[in-house]
N, C-alpha and C positions, 0 to 999 in steps of 0.2 A: 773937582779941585779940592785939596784936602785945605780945612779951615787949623788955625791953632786948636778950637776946641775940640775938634775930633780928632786932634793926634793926639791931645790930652789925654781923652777917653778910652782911645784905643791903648794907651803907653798904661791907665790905670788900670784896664782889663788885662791886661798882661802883667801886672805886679799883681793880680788877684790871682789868679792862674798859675803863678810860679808858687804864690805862696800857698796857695792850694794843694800844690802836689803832692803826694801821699809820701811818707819817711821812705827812707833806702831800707830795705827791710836788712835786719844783721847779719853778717856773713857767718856761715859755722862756725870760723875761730871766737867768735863772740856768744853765740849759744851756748858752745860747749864752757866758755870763760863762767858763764854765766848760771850756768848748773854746778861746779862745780865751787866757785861763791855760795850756793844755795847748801849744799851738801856739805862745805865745811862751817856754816852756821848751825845746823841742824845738827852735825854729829857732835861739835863741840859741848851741844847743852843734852844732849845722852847721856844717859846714867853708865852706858859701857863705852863709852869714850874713854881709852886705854889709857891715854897721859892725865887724864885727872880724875879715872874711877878708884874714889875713897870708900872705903869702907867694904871692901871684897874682903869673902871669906873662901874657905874652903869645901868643897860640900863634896862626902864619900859616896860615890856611886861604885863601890864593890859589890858584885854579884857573887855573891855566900855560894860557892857549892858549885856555880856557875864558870867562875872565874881563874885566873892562872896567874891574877895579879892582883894586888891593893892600888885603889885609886881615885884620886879627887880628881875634882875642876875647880875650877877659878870659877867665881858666882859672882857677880856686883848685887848691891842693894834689892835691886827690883825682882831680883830671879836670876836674870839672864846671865846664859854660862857662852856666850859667845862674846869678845870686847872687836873693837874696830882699832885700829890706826892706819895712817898715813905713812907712805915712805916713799923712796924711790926704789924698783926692782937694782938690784943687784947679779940677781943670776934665774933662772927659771926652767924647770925640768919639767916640761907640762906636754910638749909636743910627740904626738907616733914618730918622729925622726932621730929627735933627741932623746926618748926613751928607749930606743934602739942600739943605741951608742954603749959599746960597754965598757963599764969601770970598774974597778980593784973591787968596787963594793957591792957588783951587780952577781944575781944567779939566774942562769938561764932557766933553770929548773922551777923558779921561784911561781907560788900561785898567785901572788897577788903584786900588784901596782904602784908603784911607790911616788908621786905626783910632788916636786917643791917647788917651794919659790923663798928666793932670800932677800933679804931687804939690805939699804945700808941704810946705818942710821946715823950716819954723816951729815953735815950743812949741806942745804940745799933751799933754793927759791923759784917760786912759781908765782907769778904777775897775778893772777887769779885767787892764789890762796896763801894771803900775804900771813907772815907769823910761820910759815912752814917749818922753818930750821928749828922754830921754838915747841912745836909738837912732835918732829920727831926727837928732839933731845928729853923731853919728856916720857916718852916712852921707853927711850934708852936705859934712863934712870930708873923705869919702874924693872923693867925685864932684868935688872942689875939687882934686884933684890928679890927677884922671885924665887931665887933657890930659898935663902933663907926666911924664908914665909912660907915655903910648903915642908921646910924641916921643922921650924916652931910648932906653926898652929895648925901642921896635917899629920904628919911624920911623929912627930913625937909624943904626942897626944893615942895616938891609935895604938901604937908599941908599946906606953907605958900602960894602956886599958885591959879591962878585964875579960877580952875576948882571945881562947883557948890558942886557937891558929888563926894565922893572919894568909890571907894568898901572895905568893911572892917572895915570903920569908920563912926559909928552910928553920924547922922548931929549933934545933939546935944554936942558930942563931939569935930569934928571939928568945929562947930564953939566957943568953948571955948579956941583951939586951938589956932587959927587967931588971938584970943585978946592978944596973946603972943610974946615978941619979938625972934628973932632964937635964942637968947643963953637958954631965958630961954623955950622955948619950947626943945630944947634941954638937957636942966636939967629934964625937967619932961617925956622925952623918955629914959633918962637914967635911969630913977629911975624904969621905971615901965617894961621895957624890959623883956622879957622871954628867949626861948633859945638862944643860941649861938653858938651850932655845938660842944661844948665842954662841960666837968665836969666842976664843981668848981674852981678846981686847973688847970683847963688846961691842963692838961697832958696825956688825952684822949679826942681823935676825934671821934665824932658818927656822923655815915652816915646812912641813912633811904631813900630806894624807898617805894614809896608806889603803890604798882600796885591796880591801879583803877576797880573795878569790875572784880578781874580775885582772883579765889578762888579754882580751882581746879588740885590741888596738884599732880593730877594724870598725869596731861599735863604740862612735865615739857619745852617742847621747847616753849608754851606763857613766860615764864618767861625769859628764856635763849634767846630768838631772840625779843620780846617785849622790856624785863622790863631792865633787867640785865646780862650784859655779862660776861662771866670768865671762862678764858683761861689760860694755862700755860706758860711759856715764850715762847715757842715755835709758840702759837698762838693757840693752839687745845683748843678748847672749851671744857670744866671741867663741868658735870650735877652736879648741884652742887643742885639741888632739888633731889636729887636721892641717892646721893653720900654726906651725912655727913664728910666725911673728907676730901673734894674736898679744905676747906678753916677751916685753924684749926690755935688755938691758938701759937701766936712767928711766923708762915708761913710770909717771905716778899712780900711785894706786891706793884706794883704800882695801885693806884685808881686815875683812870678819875672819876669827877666828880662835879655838879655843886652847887653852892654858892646861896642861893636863902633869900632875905631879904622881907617878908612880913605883910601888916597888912590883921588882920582879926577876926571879930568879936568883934574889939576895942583892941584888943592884938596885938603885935608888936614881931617879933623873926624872927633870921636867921634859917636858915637847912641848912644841909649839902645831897646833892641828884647822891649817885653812878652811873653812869651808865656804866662803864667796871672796872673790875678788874683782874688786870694778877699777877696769882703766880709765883712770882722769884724762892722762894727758899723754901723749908721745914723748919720748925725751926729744926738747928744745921749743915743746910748747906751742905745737903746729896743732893738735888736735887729729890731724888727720881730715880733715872731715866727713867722718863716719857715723856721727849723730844719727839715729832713727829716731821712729814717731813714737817710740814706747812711753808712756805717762810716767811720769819721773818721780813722783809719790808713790805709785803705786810697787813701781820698782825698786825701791829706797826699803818701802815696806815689806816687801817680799825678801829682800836683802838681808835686814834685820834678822826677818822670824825663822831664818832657817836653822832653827835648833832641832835637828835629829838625834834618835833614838842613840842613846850611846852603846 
């Protein structure tokens, strides 16, 4: 016969027992929420974190004798010639299917690879990395001024100096050059400028590797450990020559990549040149749930340091 006191005990052993139970452990949409939180605190206080790296310079890495061109990088403070931002994909030529496809601008004959991804750098929000629309309008604004920051303090500076021939600038022209004072040689760089990493309106960022004599589509790891890296938040490496949806249109993405201002052939243009890209999120913020076990500092780190030989 059950007494009050042992239904007592028994009704308080069972509030101990519920309250005991171990948490619901997080579902991947909440991991990946949660790396991805992690990874926009951490890039924001980066010295190449592209919407607020102050104090870049230009640094010439022309190979004298070597070369066929004149050419800086974009440097931040610390060194580092590679900057990060944030955007949503726009468009993305990275797949053996889609590289296949031919366009106005394509050569079958061509040696080498030509790998893009574009961004837009339109409003946008993501539940996980609140302020978004505010870093990529930041970037916007920086990439809006990069032409005339590699005319000032790259461009015009090397042209006006005392070095004989320059690569890229047929003599006849620098020395027409010379006879100009900085502003207005700076007038006539502005006018005649090509690209600029951006559309028209600016509102779309193009990135272009181009892998140098490497053409077969069939070997996707030259491209994936060579040219171009991309991974998922997690850090797991995405074949994204094999796999077409590995990086698709609205997908967020952080892109490492570098800023390169060149003359060549008498023509003057920035590029924009990828070399990792990590998928945050799916477009609408499912994640997917493709999260791996790869150590997320470590791969953050590895992300970072990938500054190859230019």
């Amino acid at each position: 016969m059950t007494t009050i006191e042992s239904a007592s005990a028994s009704a308080s052993a069972l509030k101990r027992k519920a309250t005991d139970a171990p948490a619901e452990a997080p579902s991947p949409k909440d991991r990946n929420a949660a790396r991805i939180a992690k990874l926009r605190d951490r890039m924001r206080a980066a010295p190449n974190w592209f919407p607020t790296a102050d104090g870049t310079t230009w640094t010439n890495v022309t190979r004298p004798g070597k070369s066929q061109r004149s050419l800086f990088v974009l440097t931040a403070p610390d060194g580092s010639q590679q900057f990060c931002m944030v955007g949503r994909v726009f468009s993305a030529t990275l797949s053996e299917e889609a590289l296949s496809v031919p366009t106005q601008y394509s050569d079958a004959n061509s040696e080498h690879t030509d790998l893009q991804i574009h961004l837009s750098l339109r409003d946008s929000t993501c539940e996980a990395w609140d302020g978004l629309t505010e870093d990529i309008m930041a970037s916007r604004d920086r990439l809006a001024g990069i032409r005339e920051s590699a005319i000032k303090d790259a461009m015009v500076p090397m042209i006006l100096g005392d070095d004989e021939k320059l690569p890229g600038i047929p003599d006849k022209k620098l020395k027409a050059y010379r006879k100009k004072t900085p502003e207005q040689l700076t007038e006539v760089l502005e006018e005649s400028w090509g690209g600029t990493g951006t559309n028209e309106s600016g509102d779309i960022m193009r990135t272009k590797r181009r892998c140098y004599y490497t053409t077969d589509l069939s070997n996707a790891d030259v491209f994936m450990d060579k040219w171009l890296s991309v991974t998922d938040a997690s850090g797991q490496p995405l074949n994204y020559i094999a796999d077409n949806s590995a990086i698709e249109r609205g997908d967020l993405v952080l892109v490492w990549f570098r800023a390169l201002a060149q003359a060549t052939a008498g023509n003057f243009h920035v590029s924009l040149e990828p070399r990792t890209v990590m998928r945050l999120e799916r477009d609408g913020g499912g994640g997917g749930g493709r999260e791996g076990s790869a150590a997320f500092a470590a791969a953050l780190v590895k992300a970072m340091q990938r500054d190859a030989d230019i």
